[in-house]
KOLLUM-351181 format. One line per 4 residues: number of its first residue (from 0); their letters; for each residue y, x, z of C-alpha. Coordinates in Angstrom, 2 decimals. Each point is the difference from the previous one (the first is absolute). Layout:
% residues N
NUM) a) Y,X,Z; ...
% end
This chain:
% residues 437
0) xxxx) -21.86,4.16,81.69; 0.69,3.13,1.66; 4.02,0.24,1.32; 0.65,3.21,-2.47
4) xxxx) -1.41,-1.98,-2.95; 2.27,-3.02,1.02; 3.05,2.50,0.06; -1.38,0.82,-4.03
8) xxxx) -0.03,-3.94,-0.76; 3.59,-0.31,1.41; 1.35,2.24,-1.90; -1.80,-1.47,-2.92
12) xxxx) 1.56,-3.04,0.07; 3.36,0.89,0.84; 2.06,1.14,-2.55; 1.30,-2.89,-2.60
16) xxxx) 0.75,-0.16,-3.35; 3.24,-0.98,-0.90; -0.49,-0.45,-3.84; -1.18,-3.71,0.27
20) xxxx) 2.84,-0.45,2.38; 2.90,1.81,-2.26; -1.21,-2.12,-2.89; 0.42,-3.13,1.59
24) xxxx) 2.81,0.59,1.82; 1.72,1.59,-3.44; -0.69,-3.37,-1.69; 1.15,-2.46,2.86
28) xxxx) 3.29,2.54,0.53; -0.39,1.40,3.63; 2.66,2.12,0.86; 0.29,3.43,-0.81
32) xxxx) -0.15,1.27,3.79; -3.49,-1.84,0.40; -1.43,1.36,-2.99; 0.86,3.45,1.07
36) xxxx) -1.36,-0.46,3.32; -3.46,-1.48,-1.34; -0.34,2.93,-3.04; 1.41,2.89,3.20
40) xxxx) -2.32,-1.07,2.45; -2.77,-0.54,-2.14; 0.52,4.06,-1.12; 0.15,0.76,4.05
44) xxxx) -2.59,-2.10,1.40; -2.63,0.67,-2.74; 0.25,4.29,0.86; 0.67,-1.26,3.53
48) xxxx) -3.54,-1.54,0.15; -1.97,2.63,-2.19; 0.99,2.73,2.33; -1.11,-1.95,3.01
52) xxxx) -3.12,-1.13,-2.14; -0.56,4.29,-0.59; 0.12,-0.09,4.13; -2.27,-2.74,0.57
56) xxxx) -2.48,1.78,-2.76; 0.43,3.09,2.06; -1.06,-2.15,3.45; -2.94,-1.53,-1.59
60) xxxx) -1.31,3.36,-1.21; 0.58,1.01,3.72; 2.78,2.51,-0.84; 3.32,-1.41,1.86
64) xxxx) -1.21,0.35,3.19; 2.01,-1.93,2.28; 2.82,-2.54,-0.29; 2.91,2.57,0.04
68) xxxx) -2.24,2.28,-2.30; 0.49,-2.83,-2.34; 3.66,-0.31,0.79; 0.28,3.43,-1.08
72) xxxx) -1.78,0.02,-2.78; 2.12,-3.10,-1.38; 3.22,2.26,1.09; -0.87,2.89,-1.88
76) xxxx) -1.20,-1.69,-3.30; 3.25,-2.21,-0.11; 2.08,3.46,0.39; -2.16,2.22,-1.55
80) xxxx) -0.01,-2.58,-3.19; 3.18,-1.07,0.02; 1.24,3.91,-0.17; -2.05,0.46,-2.99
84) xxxx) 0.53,-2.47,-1.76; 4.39,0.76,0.14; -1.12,3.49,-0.75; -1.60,-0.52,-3.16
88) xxxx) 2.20,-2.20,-1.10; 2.78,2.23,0.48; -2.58,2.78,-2.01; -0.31,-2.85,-2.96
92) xxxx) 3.59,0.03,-0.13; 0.62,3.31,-0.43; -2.67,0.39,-2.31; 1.37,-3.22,-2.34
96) xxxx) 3.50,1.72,-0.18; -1.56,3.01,-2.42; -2.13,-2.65,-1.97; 2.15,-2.04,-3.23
100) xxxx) -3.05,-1.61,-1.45; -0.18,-4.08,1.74; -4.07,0.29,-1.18; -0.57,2.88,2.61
104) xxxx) 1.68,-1.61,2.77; -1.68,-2.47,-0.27; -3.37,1.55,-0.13; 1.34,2.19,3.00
108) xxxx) 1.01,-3.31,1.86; -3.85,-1.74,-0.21; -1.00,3.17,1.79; 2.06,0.11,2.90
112) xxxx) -1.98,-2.93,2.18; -3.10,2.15,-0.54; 1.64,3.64,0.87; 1.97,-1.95,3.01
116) xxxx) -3.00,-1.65,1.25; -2.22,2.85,-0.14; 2.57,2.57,1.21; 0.44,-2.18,3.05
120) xxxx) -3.48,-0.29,0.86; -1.02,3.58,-0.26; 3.25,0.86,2.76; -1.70,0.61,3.45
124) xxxx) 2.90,1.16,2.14; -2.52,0.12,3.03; -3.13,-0.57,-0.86; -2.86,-1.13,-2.56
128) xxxx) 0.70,-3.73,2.06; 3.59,-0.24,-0.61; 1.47,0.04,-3.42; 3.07,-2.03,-1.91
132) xxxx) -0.82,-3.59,-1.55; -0.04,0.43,-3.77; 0.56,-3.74,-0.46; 3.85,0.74,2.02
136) xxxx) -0.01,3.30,-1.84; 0.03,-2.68,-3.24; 2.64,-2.20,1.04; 2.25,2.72,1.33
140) xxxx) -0.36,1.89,-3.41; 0.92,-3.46,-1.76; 2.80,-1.33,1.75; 1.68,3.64,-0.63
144) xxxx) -0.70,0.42,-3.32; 0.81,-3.88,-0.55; 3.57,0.54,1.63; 0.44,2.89,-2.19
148) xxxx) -1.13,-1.78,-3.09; 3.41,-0.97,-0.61; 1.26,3.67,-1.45; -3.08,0.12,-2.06
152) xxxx) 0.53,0.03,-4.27; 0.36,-3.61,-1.00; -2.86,0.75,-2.24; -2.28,1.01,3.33
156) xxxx) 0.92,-2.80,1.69; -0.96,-2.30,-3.02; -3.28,1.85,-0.27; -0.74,-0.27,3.78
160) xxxx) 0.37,-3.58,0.10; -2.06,-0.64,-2.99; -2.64,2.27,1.52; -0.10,-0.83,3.11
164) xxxx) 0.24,-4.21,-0.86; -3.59,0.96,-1.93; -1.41,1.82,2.66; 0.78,-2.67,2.68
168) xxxx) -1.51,-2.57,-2.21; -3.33,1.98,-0.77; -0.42,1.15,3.74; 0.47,-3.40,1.63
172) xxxx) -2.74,-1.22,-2.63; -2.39,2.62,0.41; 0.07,-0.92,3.80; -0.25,-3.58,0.03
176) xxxx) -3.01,0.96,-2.68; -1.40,2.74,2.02; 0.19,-2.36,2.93; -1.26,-3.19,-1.60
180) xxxx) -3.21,1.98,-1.31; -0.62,1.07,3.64; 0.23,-3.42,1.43; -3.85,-1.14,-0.75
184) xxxx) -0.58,3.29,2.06; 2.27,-0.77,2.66; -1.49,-3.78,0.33; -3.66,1.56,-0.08
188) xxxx) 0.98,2.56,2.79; 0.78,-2.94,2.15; -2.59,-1.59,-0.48; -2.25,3.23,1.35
192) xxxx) 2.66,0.05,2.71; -0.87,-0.93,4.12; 1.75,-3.02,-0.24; -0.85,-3.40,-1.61
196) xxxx) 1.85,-1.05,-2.72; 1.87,-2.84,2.15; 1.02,2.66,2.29; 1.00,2.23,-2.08
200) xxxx) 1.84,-3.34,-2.02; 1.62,-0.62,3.05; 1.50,3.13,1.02; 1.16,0.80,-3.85
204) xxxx) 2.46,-3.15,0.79; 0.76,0.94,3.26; 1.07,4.10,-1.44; 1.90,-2.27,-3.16
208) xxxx) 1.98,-2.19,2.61; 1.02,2.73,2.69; 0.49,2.46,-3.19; 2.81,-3.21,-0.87
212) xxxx) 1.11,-1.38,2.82; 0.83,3.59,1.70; 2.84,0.65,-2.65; 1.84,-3.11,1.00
216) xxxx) 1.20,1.04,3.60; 0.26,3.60,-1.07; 2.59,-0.68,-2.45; 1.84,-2.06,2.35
220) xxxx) 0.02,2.68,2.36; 0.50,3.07,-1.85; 3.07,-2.12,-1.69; 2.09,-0.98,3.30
224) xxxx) -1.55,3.12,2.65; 2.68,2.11,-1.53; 3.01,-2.31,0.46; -1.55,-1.08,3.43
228) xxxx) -0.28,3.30,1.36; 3.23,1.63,-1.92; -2.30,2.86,-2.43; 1.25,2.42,-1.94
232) xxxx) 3.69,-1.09,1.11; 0.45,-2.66,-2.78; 1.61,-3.38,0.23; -1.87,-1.69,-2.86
236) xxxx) -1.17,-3.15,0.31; -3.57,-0.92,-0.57; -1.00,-1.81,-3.00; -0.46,-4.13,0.12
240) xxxx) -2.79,-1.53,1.18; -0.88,-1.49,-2.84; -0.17,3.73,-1.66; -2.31,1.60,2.53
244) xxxx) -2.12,-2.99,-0.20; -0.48,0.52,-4.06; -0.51,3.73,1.30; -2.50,-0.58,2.19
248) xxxx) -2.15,-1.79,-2.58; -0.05,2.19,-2.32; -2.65,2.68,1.12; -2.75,-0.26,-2.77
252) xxxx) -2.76,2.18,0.23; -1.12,1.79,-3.66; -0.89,3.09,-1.37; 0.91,2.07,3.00
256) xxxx) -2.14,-1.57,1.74; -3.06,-0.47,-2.27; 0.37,4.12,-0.87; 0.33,0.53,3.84
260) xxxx) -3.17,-1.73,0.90; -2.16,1.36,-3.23; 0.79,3.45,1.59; -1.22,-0.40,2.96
264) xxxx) -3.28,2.41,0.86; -3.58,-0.92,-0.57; -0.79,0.53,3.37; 2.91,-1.63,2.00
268) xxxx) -1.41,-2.37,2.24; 0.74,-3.87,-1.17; 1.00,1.59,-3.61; -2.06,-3.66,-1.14
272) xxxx) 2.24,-2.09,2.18; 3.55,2.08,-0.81; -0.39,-0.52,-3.72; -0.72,-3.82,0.58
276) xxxx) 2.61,-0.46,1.82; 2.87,1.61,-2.11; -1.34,-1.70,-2.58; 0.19,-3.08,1.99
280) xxxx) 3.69,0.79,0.93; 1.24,1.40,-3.77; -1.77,-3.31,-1.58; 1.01,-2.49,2.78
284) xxxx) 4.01,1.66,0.27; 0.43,0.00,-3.82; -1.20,-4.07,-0.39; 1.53,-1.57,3.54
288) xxxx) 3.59,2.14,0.20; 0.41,0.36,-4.13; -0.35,-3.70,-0.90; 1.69,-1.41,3.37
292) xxxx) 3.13,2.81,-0.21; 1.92,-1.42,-2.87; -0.44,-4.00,2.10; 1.45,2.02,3.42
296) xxxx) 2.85,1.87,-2.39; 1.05,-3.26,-1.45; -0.25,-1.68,2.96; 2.02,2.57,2.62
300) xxxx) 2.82,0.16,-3.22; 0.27,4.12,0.93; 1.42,0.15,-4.11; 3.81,2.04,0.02
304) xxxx) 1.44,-1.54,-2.63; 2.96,1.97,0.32; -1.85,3.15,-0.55; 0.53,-0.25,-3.79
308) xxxx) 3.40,-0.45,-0.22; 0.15,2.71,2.59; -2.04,2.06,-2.82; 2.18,-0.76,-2.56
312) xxxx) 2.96,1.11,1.48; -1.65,2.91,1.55; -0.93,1.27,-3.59; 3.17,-1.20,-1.94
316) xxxx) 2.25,2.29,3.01; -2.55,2.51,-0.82; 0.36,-0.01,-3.31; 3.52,-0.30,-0.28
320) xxxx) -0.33,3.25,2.05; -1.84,1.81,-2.68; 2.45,-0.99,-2.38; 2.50,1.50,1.44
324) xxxx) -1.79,3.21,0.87; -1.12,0.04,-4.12; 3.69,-0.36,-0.93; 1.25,2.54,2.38
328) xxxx) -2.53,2.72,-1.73; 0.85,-0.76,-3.40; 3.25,1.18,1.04; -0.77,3.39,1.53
332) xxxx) -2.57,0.05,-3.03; 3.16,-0.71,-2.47; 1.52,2.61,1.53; -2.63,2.56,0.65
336) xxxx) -2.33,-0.55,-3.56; 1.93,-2.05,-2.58; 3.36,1.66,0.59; -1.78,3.30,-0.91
340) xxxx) -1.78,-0.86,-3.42; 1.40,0.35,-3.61; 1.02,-3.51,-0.73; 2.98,-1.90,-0.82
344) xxxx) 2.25,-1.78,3.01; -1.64,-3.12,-1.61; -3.42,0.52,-0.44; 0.20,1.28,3.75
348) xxxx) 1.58,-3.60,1.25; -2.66,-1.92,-2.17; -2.97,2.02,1.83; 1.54,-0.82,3.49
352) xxxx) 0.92,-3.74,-1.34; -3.78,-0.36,-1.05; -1.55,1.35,3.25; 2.44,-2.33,2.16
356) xxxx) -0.78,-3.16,-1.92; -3.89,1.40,0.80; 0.63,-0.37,3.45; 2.15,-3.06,0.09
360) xxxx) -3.00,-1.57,-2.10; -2.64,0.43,2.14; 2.19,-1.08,2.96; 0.60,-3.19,-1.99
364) xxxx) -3.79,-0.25,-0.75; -0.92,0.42,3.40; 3.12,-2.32,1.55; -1.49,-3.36,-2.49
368) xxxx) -3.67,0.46,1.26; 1.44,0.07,3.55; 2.42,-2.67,0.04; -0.57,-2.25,-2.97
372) xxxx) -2.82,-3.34,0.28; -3.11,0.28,-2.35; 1.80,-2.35,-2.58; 2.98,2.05,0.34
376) xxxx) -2.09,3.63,-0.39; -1.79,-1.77,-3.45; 3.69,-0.77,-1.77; 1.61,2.85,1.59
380) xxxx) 1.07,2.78,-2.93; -1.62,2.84,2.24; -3.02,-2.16,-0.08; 0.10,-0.45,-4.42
384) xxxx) 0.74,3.77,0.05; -2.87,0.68,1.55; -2.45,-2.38,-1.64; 1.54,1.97,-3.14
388) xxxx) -0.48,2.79,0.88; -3.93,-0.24,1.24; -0.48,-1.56,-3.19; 1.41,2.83,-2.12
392) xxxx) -2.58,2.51,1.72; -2.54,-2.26,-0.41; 0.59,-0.16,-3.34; 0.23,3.83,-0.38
396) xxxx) -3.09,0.12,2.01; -1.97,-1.80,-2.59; 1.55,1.68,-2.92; -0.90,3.52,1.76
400) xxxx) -3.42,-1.11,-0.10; -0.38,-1.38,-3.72; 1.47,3.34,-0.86; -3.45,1.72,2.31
404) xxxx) -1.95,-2.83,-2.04; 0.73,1.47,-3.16; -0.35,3.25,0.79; 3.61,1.47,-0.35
408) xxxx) 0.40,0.53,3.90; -2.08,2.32,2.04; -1.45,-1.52,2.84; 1.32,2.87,2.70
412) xxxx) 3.62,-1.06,-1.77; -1.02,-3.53,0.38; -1.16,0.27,3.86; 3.61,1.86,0.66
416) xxxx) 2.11,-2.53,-1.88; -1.68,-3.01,1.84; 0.39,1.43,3.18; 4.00,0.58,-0.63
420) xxxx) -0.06,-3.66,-1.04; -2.13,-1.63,3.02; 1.84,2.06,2.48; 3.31,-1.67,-2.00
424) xxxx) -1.69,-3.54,0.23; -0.85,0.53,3.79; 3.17,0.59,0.64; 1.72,-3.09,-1.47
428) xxxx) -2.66,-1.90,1.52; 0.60,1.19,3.79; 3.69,-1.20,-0.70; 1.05,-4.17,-0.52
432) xxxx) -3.23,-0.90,-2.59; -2.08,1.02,2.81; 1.69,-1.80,2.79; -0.19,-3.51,-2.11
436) x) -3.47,0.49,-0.27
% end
C-alpha cells in the first residue's frame, strides 16, 4: 500500500464514537467530567481526522505536494473552517431573532450543516488546493448555535430536541444499513485484492490492535504532559488512574468510520484493503472494548457517588434562586401592572396571593422529587396532586374525543384542544410523576 493511501486508512480509523461509550458509562454512573471528555473529544477528534483524511485524499490524488504542502493545507482548512462555521452561526442567529414561528427554525436549523459544509468547502483563500474543512465548518456552526440554544423560545427548543433526537436515530441507521449492504462488496474486493486472504487476515488484526492499543499511552500522556510541563498556567491535578484507564478504553470505532472509508475514491490505491480494514477495526472495537468496558468500569470502581447529592444540591440552590428572582418580579409587577388596573384593593391582593402560591408550588414540587426517597415521592401530597391532576386531563382528553366521535366537535377544534391538553400533561409529567418513573 502506497504511504499516501496509508495516511487515508489512518485517518479512517481514527476518530471514535463515543455513543456506545456514553451509554454505558450513563448506566454504570461514570462521572460527569469523564463523560464530557469522551462526548468533547469524540466531536474534536472525529473533524480532527476528516480534515486530515481530506489531506491524505489530496496526497493520493497527487495534489499536496510535499510534506509541509500538506501541513498547510491541514492549517488552512482547520482556520478557514473553523471561521465559517462561527460566521454562520452568528448569521443563523441573527436571522432566528426576526423569525416567531418554532416550525421554521427548525426547518432553518436542519439546513445549516449543509450551507456550513458547503460554504466552507467552496472558500479558497489561496488557491483551488487550499480551502476550509466543511466537516470543522459543522462543528464550529454547532457548538455556537448549541451554546446559544439556551435564549431560544421554550417551544424551539422543545421542537429542536424532538427533531433532532429523530434525525440522529434515522441517520445512524441509514449508515450502519448503507454500510452493512456494502460489506459483501467490501469482502469480494478483498478477495480480488494482491494479498491472500491470510495476509490480508493478519494485518486487519494487526490495524484493530495498534488502532486499540495506541489510545492507551496517549491518554496517559495527554492527561499528565500538562501538569508535568506546567501548560496553560493551571494547577489542576490530573484525573485518577483508574479514570484515564476507563478513558483509554473507550475508543470504539462506528459510523465515522464506516462513512469515512465508503467515501474513499474508486481509484485510490489499496481502496480493497482500506475498507477491510475499517471494517475490521469498527466490527472488532465495538465487540472486544463494548462487552469488556462495563467488567474494567466495575472493576477500577471510577463511580462518584457523591456526584448526585452534589446534583441535588446544585439544583435545589438553583432553584431556590429562581424563587427568589420570581418573587422579586411579582413585586415590581404589583407595582408596575396590578397597581394600575380597575380593581378593588382585594381582588388585587388575591391575584398577587395566587401567583405567589404558583411559585411556592412548583418550588415545593420540585424540592419532594429532589430530596424525598421513591416511597416517600409515591405518598407525598405533591406526588397525589399530580397523579390527580394527569388523570383529570386524561379524562378530558377522552371526553374531547367522544365529543369528535359524535360529530359535535370539529376536528381543527379538536387538534387545538388536544394540543393545549398534551402540552398540560407533559408538563406535569416532567415534574415528580416523571421522576418516580
Amino acid at each position: 500500500m502506497p504511504f499516501a493511501s496509508a495516511l487515508v486508512l489512518g485517518a479512517v480509523v481514527a476518530p471514535p464514537d463515543a455513543v456506545t461509550a456514553v451509554a454505558i458509562g450513563r448506566k454504570l454512573g461514570l462521572p460527569r467530567r469523564v463523560m464530557a471528555v469522551l462526548t468533547g473529544e469524540s466531536l474534536v477528534n472525529d473533524a480532527a481526522a476528516l480534515t486530515l483524511y481530506k489531506v491524505a485524499l489530496a496526497a493520493v490524488a497527487g495534489t499536496a505536494g510535499s510534506a509541509g504542502h500538506g501541513f498547510a493545507v491541514f492549517g488552512v482548512a482547520t482556520v478557514v473552517g473553523i471561521a465559517a462555521g462561527l460566521a454562520i452561526g452568528g448569521v443563523v442567529v441573527l436571522i432566528r431573532r426576526q423569525l416567531d414561528d418554532p416550525l421554521m427554525e427548525s426547518a432553518f436549523g436542519i439546513i445549516v450543516p449543509f450551507a456550513a459544509y458547503v460554504t466552507a468547502e467552496h472558500l479558497h483563500p489561496f488557491s483551488d488546493g487550499f480551502s476550509g474543512s466543511g466537516v470543522l465548518a459543522v462543528v464550529a456552526a454547532g457548538l455556537f448555535l448549541g451554546h446559544r440554544s439556551i435564549h431560544a423560545s421554550p417551544a424551539t427548543r422543545m421542537q429542536d430536541r424532538s427533531v433532532w433526537a429523530s434525525v440522529d436515530v434515522l441517520l445512524e441507521a441509514l449508515v450502519f444499513a448503507l454500510m452493512g449492504l456494502q460489506l459483501p462488496f467490501v469482502l469480494e474486493g478483498a478477495q480480488h485484492a494482491a494479498r491472500d486472504d491470510g495476509t490480508l487476515a493478519l494485518v486487519a488484526v494487526a490495524v484493530l490492535g495498534v488502532t486499540m492499543l495506541v489510545r492507551i499511552p496517549a491518554v496517559f500522556v495527554s492527561a499528565y504532559l500538562p501538569q508535568t510541563v506546567r501548560l496553560f498556567g493551571r494547577d489542576r491535578a490530573a484525573p485518577s488512574w483508574r479514570t484515564l484507564a476507563v478513558v483509554s478504553w473507550t475508543g470504539m470505532r462506528g459510523v465515522v468510520t464506516l462513512a469515512a472509508a465508503a467515501g474513499v475514491p474508486a481509484d485510490t490505491p489499496g481502496r480493497a484493503e482500506i475498507q477491510l480494514f475499517a471494517f475490521a477495526v469498527a466490527v472488532g472495537t465495538v465487540l472486544i472494548q463494548r462487552l469488556t468496558l462495563p467488567p474494567l468500569i466495575r472493576a477500577l470502581k471510577v463511580e462518584d457517588p457523591s456526584e448526585a447529592s452534589r446534583d441535588e444540591a446544585e439544583e435545589l440552590a438553583a432553584r431556590e434562586v429562581a424563587k427568589k428572582a420570581a418573587h422579586e418580579r411579582l413585586r415590581e409587577i404589583g407595582r408596575e401592572r396590578l397597581a394600575s388596573l380597575d380593581l378593588p384593593p382585594e381582588r388585587i391582593t388575591t391575584l398577587k396571593e395566587r401567583l405567589e402560591r404558583l411559585i411556592d408550588m412548583r418550588y415545593r414540587f420540585a424540592k419532594a422529587a429532589i430530596t424525598l426517597s421513591g416511597e416517600e415521592q409515591s405518598g407525598s401530597p405533591q406526588a397525589q396532586f399530580a397523579k390527580a391532576r394527569r388523570e383529570l386531563l386524561i379524562t378530558q382528553r377522552k371526553a374531547m374525543i367522544e365529543e369528535n366521535r359524535a360529530g359535535r366537535l370539529d376536528d381543527e377544534v379538536l387538534r387545538k384542544v388536544l394540543r393545549e391538553l398534551d402540552l398540560e400533561e407533559l408538563s406535569v409529567s416532567a415534574t415528580l410523576t416523571n421522576r418516580m418513573g
